[in-house]
C-alpha positions as CSV (number, residue, x, y, z in Angstrom):
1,X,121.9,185.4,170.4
2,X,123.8,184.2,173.6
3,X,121.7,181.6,175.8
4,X,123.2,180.4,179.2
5,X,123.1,177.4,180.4
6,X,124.2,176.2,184.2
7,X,124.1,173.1,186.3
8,X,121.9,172.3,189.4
9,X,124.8,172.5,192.0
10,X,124.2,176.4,191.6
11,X,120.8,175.2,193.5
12,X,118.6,177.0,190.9
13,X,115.9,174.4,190.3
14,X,114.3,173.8,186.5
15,X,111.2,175.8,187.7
16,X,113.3,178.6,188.7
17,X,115.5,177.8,185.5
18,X,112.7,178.5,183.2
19,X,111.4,181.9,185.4
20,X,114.8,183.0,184.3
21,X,115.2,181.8,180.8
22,X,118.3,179.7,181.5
23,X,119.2,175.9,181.2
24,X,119.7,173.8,183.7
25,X,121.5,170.3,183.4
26,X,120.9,168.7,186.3
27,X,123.3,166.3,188.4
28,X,122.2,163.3,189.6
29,X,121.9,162.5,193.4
30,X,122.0,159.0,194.5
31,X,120.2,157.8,198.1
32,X,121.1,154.3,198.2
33,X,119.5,152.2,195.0
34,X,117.6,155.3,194.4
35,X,118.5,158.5,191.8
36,X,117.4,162.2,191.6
37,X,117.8,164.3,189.2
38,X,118.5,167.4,191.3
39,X,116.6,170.2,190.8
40,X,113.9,168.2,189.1
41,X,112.6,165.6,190.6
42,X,114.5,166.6,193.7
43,X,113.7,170.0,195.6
44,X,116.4,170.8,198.6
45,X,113.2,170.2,201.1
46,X,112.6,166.5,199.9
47,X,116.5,165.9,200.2
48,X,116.5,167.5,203.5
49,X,113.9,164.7,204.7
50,X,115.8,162.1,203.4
51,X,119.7,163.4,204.6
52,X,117.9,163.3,208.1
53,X,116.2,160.2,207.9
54,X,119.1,158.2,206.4
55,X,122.3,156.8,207.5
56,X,124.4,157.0,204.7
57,X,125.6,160.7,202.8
58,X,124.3,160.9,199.5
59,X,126.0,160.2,196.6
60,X,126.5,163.0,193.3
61,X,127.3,162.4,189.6
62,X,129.4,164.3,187.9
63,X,127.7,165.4,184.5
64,X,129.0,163.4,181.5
65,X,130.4,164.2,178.8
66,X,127.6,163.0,176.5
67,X,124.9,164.6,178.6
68,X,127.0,167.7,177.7
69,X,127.3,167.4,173.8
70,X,123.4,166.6,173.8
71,X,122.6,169.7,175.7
72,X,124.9,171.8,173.5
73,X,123.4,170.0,170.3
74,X,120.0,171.3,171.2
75,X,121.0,174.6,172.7
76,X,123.2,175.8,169.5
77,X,121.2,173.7,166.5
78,X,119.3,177.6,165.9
79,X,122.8,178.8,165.3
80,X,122.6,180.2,169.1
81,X,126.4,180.8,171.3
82,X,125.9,179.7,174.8
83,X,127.9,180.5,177.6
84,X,128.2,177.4,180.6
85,X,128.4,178.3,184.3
86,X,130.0,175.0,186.0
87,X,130.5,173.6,189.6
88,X,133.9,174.5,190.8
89,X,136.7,172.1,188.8
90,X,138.3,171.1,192.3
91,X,134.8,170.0,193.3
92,X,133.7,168.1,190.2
93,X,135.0,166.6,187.1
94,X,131.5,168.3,185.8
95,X,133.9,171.6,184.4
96,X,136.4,168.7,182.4
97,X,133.3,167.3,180.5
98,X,132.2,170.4,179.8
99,X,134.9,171.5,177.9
100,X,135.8,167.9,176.5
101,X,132.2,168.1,174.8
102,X,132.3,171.9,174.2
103,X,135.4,171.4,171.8
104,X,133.4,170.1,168.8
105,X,131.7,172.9,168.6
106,X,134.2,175.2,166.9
107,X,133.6,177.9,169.3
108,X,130.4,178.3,169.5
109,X,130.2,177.0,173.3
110,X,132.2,178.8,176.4
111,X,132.9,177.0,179.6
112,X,133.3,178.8,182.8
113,X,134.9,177.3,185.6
114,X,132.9,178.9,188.8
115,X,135.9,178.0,191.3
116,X,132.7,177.7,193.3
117,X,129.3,175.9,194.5
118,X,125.3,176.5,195.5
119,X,125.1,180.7,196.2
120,X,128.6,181.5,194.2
121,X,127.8,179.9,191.0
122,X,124.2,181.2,191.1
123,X,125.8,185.2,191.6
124,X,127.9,184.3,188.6
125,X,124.9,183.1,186.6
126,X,123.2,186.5,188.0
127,X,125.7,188.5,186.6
128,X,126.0,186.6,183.4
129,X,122.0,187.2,183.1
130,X,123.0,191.0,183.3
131,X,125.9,190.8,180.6
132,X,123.2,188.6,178.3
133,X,120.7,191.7,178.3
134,X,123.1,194.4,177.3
135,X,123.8,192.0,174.2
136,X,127.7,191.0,175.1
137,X,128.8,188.1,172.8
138,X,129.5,184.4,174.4
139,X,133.5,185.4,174.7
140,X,132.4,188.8,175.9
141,X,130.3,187.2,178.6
142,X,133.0,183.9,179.5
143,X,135.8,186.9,179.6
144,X,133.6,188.9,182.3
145,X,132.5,186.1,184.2
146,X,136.5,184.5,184.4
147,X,137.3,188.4,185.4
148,X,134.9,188.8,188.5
149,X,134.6,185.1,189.8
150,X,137.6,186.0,192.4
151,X,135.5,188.4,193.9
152,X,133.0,185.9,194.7
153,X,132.7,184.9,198.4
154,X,131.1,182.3,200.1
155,X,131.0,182.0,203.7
156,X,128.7,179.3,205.9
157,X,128.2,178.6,209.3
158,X,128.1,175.2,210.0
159,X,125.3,174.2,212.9
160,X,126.9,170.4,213.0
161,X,129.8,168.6,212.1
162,X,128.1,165.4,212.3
163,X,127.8,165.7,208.2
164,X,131.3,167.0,207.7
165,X,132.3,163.6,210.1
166,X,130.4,161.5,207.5
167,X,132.0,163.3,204.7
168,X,135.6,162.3,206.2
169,X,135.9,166.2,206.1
170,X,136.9,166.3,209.9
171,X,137.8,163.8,212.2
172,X,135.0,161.7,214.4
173,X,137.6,163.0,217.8
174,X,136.9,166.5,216.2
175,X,133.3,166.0,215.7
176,X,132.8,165.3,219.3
177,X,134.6,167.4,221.0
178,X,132.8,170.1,218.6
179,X,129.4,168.9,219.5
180,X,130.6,168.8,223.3
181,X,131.2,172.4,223.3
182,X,128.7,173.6,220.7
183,X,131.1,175.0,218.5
184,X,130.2,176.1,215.4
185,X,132.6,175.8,212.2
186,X,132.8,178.6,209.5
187,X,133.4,177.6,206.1
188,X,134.0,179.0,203.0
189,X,134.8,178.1,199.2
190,X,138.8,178.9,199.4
191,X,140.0,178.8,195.8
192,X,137.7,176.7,194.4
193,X,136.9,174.4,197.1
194,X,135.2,174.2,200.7
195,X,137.5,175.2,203.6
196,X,137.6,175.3,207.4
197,X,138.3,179.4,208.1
198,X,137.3,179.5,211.9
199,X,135.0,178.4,214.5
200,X,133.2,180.1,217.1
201,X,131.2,179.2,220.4
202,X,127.9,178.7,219.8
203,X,125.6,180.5,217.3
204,X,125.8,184.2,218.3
205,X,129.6,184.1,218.4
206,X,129.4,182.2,215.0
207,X,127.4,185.3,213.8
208,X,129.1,187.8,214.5
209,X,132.6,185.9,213.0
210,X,130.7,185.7,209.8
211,X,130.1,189.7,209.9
212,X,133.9,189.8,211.0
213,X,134.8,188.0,208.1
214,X,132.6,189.9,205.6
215,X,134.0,192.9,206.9
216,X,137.7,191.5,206.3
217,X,137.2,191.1,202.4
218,X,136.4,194.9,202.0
219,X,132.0,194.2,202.6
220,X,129.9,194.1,200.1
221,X,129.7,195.3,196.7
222,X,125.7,195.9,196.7
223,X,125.7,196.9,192.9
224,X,126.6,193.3,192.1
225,X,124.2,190.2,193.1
226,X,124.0,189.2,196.8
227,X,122.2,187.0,199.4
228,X,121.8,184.5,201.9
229,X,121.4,180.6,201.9
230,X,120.1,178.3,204.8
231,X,120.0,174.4,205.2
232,X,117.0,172.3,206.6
233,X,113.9,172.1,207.2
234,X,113.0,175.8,208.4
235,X,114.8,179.0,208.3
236,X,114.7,179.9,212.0
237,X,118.7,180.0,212.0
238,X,118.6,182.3,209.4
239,X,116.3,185.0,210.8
240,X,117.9,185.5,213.5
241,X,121.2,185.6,211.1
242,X,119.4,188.4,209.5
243,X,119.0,190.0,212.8
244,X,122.2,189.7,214.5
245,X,123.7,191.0,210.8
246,X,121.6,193.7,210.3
247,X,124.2,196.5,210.5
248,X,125.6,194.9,207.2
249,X,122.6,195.5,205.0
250,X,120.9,198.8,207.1
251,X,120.6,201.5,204.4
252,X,121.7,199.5,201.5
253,X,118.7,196.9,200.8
254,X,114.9,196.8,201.8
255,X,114.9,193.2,200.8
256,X,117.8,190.6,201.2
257,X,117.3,187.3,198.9
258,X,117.2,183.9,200.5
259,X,118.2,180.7,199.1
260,X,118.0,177.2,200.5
261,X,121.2,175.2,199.8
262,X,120.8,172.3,197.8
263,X,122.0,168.6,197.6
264,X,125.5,169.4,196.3
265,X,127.2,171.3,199.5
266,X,124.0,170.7,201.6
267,X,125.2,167.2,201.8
268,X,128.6,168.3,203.8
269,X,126.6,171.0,205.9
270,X,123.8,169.1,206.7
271,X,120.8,170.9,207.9
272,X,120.9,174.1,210.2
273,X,123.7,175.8,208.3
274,X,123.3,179.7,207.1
275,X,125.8,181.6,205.0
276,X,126.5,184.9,202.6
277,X,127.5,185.5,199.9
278,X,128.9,188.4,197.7
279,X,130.9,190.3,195.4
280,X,133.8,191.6,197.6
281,X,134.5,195.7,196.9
C-alpha cells in the first residue's frame, strides 16, 4: 500500500486532506508573536483578514526535519511506502528535510521536489492521487511525478505590488510607478521559483496576457488536472477572469475548479490576485 502525504503550501487544508485520504503536514505561519499552523488552525480567509489588517508580511517555517521523521514514523509503522509531494526546493528548505529524515527509512519513503507552490503542487498531488488508485508502487509514483512536474504551469496576475514591495520582490520606485498607472504584473513559478514574466495595463489587458501566455505553452492538457486560484476576500476578480477566458475552456469543461491561494505565495500576491494553472500539451 502507497499513502501520500503533502505539505500545506499546496493550499489543501486538513479538512480537504482528509476528503481525499492524504496527509497534510502543515507549515507554520507566524503574525507577529503569534503562530498558525496553516491549513489547520489557519484557513486562507482568516489570513486574508489579518495580511490586510497588519503592517508587517507574515512569516513561514520551513518544516523540520523531526516533524518529518515523526510523520514518516507514523505513516510507514503498518509497513505502508509513502510517496511526499514538497514546496518547491528554491522556495523552501522544506524539500532538504524531507529527504534528510526520509533517509532512515531504507526506502520505504520517496521525496518529490514540486519545483513549485499553492495550485502546482496541488496538480501534482492530483495526479499522484490517480497513479495511487491504479496501484503504482512508491518509486512508480516518485518516477511519474519527477517525469510530468515540467509540464506544470503556473501563471498569476498580480492586482498589487504593494505585497511584492514588502517582500523586497520589486522595488518601492517600481511599486509606485506601478500603482500610478494601474499596471498589473504577471507571474509565474519559472523553474522552481516565482518570476516576473510581463505586465499589462490594467485588468482586462492583464487577462487577456494570461490567455496569451497559456496559449504560448501549447494550452492545456485537459486530461490532466486543472484550475483556477484567487486571493482575498471575494472572488469578483476571478469571475470576470472566467469570463474574459472563456474561449480557453468552451467545449472542454462544464465546470472549472477554483482554489483560493493560501498563506505561502498569498503572502507575495496579496489579495486580488487570480491565476491558472495546468498541464502544458
Amino acid at each position: 500500500m502507497v499513502k501520500l502525504m503533502v505539505d500545506s503550501a499546496s493550499d489543501i487544508n486538513a479538512k480537504e486532506a482528509e476528503e481525499l485520504g492524504v496527509i497534510l503536514l502543515p507549515m507554520i505561519v507566524g503574525f507577529g508573536e503569534e503562530e498558525y499552523l496553516d491549513g489547520v488552525d489557519l484557513l486562507p480567509t482568516q489570513f486574508y483578514e489579518k495580511l490586510i489588517e497588519g503592517d508587517e508580511l507574515p512569516k513561514t517555517s520551513q518544516i523540520s526535519p523531526f516533524r518529518f521523521e515523526e510523520a514518516f514514523e507514523k505513516a510507514t509503522a503498518d509497513g505502508s511506502e509513502l510517496v511526499v509531494v514538497t514546496i518547491s526546493s528554491k522556495l523552501s528548505g522544506t524539500y532538504a528535510a524531507a529527504v534528510q529524515a526520509s533517509e532512515k527509512f531504507g526506502g520505504k519513503v520517496s521525496v518529490v521536489d514540486s519545483m513549485n507552490a499553492c495550485i502546482g503542487e496541488r496538480l501534482l498531488l492530483q495526479y499522484a492521487l490517480r497513479l495511487q488508485k491504479e496501484e503504482k508502487t512508491g518509486a512508480e509514483i516518485k518516477a511519474e511525478l519527477d517525469r510530468v512536474k515540467e509540464k506544470v504551469n503556473v501563471m498569476a496576475l498580480v492586482n498589487t505590488l504593494e505585497y511584492l514591495k514588502k517582500g523586497g520582490r520589486v522595488s518601492k520606485a517600481v511599486a509606485f510607478a506601478g500603482e500610478l498607472l494601474s499596471i498589473k504584473p504577471v507571474v509565474a513559478v519559472v523553474e522552481g521559483e516565482v518570476k516576473l514574466i510581463g505586465k499589462a495595463l490594467g485588468s482586462k489587458k492583464g487577462n487577456n496576457l494570461l490567455n496569451t501566455l497559456v496559449a504560448k505553452k501549447g494550452g492545456i492538457d485537459f486530461s490532466m488536472p486543472y484550475g483556477v486560484v484567487w486571493s482575498g476576500l471575494n472572488d469578483s476578480m476571478l469571475q470576470k477572469y472566467l469570463k474574459d477566458s472563456e474561449a480557453l475552456w468552451k467545449g472542454q469543461t462544464e465546470n472549472v475548479p477554483a482554489y483560493l491561494i493560501g498563506s505561502t505565495i498569498g503572502t507575495h500576491v496579496g489579495p486580488g490576485a487570480i491565476g491558472v494553472a495546468f498541464f502544458e500539451k
